[in-house]
C-alpha atoms as one frame of an Amber mdcrd trajectory, in Angstrom:
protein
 114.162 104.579 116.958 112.665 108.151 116.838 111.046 107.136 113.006 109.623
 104.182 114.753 107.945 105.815 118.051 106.759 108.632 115.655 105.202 106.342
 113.228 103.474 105.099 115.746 102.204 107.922 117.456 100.498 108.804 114.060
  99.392 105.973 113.397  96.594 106.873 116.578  96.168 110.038 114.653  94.977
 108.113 111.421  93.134 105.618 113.215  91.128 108.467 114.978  90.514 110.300
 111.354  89.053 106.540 110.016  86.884 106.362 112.932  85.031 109.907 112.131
  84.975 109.323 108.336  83.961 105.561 108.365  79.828 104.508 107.687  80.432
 101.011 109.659  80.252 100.858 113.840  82.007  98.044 113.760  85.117  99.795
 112.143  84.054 103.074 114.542  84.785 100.916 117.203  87.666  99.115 116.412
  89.815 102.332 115.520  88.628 103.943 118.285  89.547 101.286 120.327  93.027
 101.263 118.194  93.315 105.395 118.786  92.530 105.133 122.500  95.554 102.448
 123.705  98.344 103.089 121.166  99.562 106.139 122.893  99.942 104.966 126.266
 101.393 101.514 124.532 103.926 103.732 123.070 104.611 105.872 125.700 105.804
 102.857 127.646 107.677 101.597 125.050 109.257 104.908 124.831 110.095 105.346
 128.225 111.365 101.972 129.115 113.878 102.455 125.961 115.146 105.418 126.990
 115.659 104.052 130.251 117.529 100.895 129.234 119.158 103.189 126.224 120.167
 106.153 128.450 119.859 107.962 125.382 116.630 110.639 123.783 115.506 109.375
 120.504 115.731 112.183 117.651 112.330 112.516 116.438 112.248 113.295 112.785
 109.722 115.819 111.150 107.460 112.933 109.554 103.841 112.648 108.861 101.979
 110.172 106.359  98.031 110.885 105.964  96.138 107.982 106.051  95.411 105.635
 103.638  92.178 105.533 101.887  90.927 102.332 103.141  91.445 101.639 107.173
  92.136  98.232 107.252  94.845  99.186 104.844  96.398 101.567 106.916  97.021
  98.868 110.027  98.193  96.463 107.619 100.237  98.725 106.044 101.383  99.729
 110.013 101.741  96.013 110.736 104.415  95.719 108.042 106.299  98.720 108.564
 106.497  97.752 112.310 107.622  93.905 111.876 110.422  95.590 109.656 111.359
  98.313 111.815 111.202  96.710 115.745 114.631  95.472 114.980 116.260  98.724
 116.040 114.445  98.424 119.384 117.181  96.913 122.434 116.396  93.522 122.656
 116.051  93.268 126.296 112.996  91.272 126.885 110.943  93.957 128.594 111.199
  96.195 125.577 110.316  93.848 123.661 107.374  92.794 125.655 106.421  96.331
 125.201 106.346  95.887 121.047 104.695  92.596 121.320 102.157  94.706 122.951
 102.135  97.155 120.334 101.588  94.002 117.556  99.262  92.285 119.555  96.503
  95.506 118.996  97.314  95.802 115.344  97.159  92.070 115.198  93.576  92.328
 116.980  92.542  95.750 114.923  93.398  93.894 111.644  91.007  90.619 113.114
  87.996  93.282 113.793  88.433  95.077 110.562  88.259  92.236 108.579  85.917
  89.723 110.325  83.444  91.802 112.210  80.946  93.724 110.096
């Protein structure tokens, strides 16, 4: 789970490095949007697991830069994340929590690609 939560984490970090490099305000504002909830998403997610886990997650020493290309990068996070939610409990609350976490790549991928 650690590899998951981390992966996410970064994945705010990238976002935020798109929004300063891209030349479109619509993208500026859809990964800033994307860089400003994902922590607090996953810090709930986080939290709640632990607490229905009773366990620390091992957090391994893992950073990807970003893709060239942002919408890219969220897709790319949207796959890795409908792979690897699987090891979250499946109590429905955690889950609620990732459905969270997909529901804003789900939207960032929708403003990335339709509005201009």
């Amino acid at each position: 789970m650690g590899e998951l939560f981390i992966v996410l984490l970064h994945s705010a970090t990238n976002a935020h490095i798109h929004h300063w490099l891209t030349g479109s305000f619509a993208q500026h504002m859809a990964l800033g949007e994307f860089y400003e909830e994902t922590p607090d998403l996953v810090d709930k997610l986080v939290e709640a697991t632990m607490g229905v886990t009773g366990e620390k997650p091992e957090f391994p020493n893992l950073y990807v830069h970003p893709a060239e290309d942002p919408l890219e990068e969220i897709q790319t996070l949207k796959d890795y994340f409908g792979e690897n939610r699987k090891v979250l409990p499946d109590n429905t609350e955690i889950q609620n929590l990732a459905d969270a976490v997909g529901d804003l790549i789900d939207s960032t991928i929708y403003k990335l690609k339709f509005l201009h």
